[in-house]
C-alpha positions in Angstrom: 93.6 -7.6 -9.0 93.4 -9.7 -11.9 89.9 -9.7 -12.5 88.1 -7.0 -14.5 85.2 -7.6 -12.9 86.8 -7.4 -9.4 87.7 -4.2 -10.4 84.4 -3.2 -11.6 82.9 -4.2 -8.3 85.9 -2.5 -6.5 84.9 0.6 -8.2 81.2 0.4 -7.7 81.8 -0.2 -3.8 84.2 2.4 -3.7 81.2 4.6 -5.1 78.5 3.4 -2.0 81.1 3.4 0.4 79.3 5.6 2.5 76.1 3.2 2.6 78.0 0.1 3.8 75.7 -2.4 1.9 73.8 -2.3 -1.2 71.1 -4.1 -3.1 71.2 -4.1 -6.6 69.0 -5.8 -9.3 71.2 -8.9 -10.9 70.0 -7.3 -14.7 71.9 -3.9 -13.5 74.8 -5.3 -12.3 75.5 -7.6 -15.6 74.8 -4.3 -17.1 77.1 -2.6 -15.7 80.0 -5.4 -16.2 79.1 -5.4 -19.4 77.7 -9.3 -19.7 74.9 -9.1 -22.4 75.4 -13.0 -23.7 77.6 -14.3 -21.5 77.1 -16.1 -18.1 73.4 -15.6 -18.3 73.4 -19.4 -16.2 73.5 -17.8 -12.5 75.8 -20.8 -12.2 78.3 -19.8 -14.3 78.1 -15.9 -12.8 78.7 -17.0 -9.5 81.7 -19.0 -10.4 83.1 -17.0 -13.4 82.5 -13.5 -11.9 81.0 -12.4 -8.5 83.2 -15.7 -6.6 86.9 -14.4 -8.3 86.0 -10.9 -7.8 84.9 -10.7 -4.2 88.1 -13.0 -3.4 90.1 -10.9 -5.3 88.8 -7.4 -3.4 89.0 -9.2 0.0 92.4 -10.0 -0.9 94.0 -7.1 -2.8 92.1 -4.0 -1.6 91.3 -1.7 1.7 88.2 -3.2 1.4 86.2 -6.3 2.6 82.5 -7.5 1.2 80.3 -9.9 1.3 77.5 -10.9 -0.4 73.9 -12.5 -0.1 71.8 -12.8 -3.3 68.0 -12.3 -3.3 65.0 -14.9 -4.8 61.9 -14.4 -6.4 60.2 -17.7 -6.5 63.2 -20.0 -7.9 64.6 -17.6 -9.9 67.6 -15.2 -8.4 67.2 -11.4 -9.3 69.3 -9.4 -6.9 72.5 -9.4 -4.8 73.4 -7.1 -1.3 76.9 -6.6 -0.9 77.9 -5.7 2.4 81.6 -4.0 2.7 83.5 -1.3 4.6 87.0 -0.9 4.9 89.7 -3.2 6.2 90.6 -1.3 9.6 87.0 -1.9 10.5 86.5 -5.6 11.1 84.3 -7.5 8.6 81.1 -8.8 10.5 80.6 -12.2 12.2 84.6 -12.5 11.3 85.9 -12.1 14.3 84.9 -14.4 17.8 83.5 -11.8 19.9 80.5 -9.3 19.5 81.3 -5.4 19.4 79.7 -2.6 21.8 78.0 -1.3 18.6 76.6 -4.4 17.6 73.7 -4.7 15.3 70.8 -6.9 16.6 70.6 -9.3 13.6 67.1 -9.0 11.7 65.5 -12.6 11.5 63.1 -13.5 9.2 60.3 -14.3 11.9 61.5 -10.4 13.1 60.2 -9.6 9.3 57.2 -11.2 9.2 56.0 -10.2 12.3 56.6 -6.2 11.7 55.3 -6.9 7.8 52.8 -4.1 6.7 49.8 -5.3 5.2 50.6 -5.8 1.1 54.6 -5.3 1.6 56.9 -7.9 0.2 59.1 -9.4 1.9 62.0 -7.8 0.6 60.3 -4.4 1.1 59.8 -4.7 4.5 62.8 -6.2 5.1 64.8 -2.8 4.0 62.2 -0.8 6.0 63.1 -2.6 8.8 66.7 -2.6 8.4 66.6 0.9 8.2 64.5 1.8 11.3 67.0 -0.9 13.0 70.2 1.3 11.6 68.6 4.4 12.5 68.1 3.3 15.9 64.4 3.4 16.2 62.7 0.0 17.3 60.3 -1.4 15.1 56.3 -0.6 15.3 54.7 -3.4 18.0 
């Protein structure tokens, strides 16, 4: 890997790899790579740092991740990365669907099964953890 910042990441994933995806808030991460002035344009993140650097992981390490990022309004202020190791298959890479499967968690699924004051990213986790615990959601 080229990148610093893939190897940053690399190392951070390596840290949660027991979790298999993690949110984190988009302030922490440029933290934690050390970006105080520069790329502060989400634009120029994306394309300078988080792009290279997950292509460079997916390409040069045992591991594979993806990422989804978050919004408040218009504004952009957190990132999930999803990853696990190369010997088990990335998801929605290959053509067919596994035994193990996860049902996929819609956004009608979260709305529906919202508690009453919750944001939608709130009960979005809560619901992806009752649906990784194997519990179903409350009717």
């Amino acid at each position: 890997m080229t990148s610093t910042y893939a190897i940053r990441l690399y190392e951070l994933l390596v840290q949660w790899r027991d979790f298999g995806e993690r949110t984190v808030e988009l302030d922490w991460l440029r933290e934690h790579f050390e970006l105080t002035d520069r790329h502060r344009n989400i634009r120029e993140f994306k394309r300078w740092v988080l792009t290279p650097a997950v292509t460079q992981i997916n390409a040069h390490s045992d591991l594979w991740v993806e990422w989804e990022q978050h919004k408040r309004g218009r504004v952009i202020h957190a990132l999930t990365f999803r990853f696990g190791t190369k010997s088990g298959a990335a998801p929605n890479k290959t053509s067919g669907q596994s035994s193990n499967a996860k049902p996929k968690l819609t956004r009608a699924d979260v709305e529906r099964h919202a508690r009453p004051g919750e944001t939608w990213d709130q009960a979005e986790t809560r619901l992806r953890r009752v649906r990784d615990a194997g519990m179903a959601p409350p009717p």
